[in-house]
N, C-alpha and C positions, 0 to 999 in steps of 0.2 A: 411803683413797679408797673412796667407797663407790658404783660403778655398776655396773649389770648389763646384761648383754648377754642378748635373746632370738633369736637365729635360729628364723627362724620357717619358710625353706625353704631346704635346703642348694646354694647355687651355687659355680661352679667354673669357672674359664678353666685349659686347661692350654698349653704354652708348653713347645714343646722347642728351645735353644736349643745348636744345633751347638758342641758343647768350651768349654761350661760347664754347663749341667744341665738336665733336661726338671723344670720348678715347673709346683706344681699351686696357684693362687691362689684363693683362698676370700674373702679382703678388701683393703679398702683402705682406710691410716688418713691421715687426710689434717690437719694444722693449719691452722688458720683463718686468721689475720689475716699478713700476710707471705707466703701461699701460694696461699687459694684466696681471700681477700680486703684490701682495700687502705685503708686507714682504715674497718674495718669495715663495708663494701662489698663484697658478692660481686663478682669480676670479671666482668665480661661474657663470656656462652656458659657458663662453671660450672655453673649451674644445667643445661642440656642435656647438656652429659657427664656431671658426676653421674649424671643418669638415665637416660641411654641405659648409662655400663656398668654402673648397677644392675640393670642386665636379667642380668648375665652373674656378678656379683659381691656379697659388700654392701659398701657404702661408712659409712665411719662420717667424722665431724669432731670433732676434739679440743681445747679451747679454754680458755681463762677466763674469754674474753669481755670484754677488754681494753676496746670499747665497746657495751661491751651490746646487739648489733646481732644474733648469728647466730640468732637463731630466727625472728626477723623475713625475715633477709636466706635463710635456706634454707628459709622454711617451703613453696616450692613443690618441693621436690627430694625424692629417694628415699633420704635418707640419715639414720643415725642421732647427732644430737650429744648430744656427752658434755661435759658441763661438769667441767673442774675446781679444782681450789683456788690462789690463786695462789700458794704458797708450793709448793717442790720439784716442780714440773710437771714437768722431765726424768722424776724418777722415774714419776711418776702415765703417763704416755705408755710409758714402757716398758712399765711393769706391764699396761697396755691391749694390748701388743702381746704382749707372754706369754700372757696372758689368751687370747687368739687364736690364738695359734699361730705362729710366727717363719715358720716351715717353710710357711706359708700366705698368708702378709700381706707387703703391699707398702706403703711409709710414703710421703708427698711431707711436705717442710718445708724450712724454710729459717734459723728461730731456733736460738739455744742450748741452748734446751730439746730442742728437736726432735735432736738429737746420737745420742743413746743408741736412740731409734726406730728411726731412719734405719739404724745399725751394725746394729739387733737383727734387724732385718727378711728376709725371704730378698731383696728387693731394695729397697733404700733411695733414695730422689730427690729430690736437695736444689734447690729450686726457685729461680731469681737475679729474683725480681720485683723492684719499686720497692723496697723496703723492703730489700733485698738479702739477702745472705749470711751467715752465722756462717762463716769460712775452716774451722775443724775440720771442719764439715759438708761440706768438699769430699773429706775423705778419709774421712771416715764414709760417705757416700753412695757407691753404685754407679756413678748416671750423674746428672749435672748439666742440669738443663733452665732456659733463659733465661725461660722462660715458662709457665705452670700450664696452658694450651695445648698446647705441643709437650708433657708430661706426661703429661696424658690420653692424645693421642694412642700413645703410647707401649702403652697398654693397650687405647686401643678400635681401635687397626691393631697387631696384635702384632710382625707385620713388623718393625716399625719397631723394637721390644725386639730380636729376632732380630739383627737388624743392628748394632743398637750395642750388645751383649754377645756375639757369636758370635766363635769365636776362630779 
């Protein structure tokens, strides 16, 4: 796999969440199609979360590009896509999240592929849009979101994390 990441200014949200851990968040990997888009369709409002928690974060999206759509569909957003190959994508996604930092990065997804991401992650969120679920992703993932929406929200109201992992 051959992509490079530049971090061009170091951002940070930190998140101390009562009897489970104070994480300090540096990114966000997010899969495209099944997550933050729907027959290669950005969902609607995506585009403005992306950028609003780009402010706090960087957000990257990881894809194949199943229909040729995400450059098109994110070119107004603050986030970095990573195209990759369609063959072993699990692997290619993990290695994105090593690459990263586990102990930093938080994944959304909802495919087969997305599995190994989701587990590697300091917090993994397996997304139940139209396209639904992989079931292993319900126990690789942290916390389950019905919606790429309540998602977001989870990281631009932290509260909201707080709440549903505080023990």
């Amino acid at each position: 796999m051959g992509f490079f990441i530049t971090l061009f200014k170091f951002l940070s949200m930190i998140v101390d969440i009562p009897g489970f851990k104070k994480i300090e968040i540096h990114h966000l990997v997010c899969d495209y199609n099944g997550t933050i888009a729907n027959n290669g369709k950005l969902i609607e409002g995506v585009d403005i979360l992306i950028n609003k928690l780009s402010e706090k974060i960087s957000v990257y999206v990881i894809t194949a590009d199943t229909f040729g759509t995400v450059e098109k569909e994110l070119q107004n957003t603050k986030c970095t896509v990573i195209k990759i190959e369609k063959n072993n994508q699990a692997d290619q996604k993990l290695k994105l999240i090593r690459k990263l930092n586990p102990e930093n990065t938080v994944a959304f997804g909802n495919g087969r592929n997305d599995e190994l991401m989701l587990k590697e992650s300091i917090i993994g969120i397996g997304i139940l849009e139209n396209e639904g679920i992989y079931t292993k992703n319900l126990l690789s993932a942290d916390i389950l979101c019905k919606s790429i929406i309540d998602a977001f929200e989870l990281l631009t109201i932290p509260n909201k994390l707080i709440a549903t992992l505080r023990n």
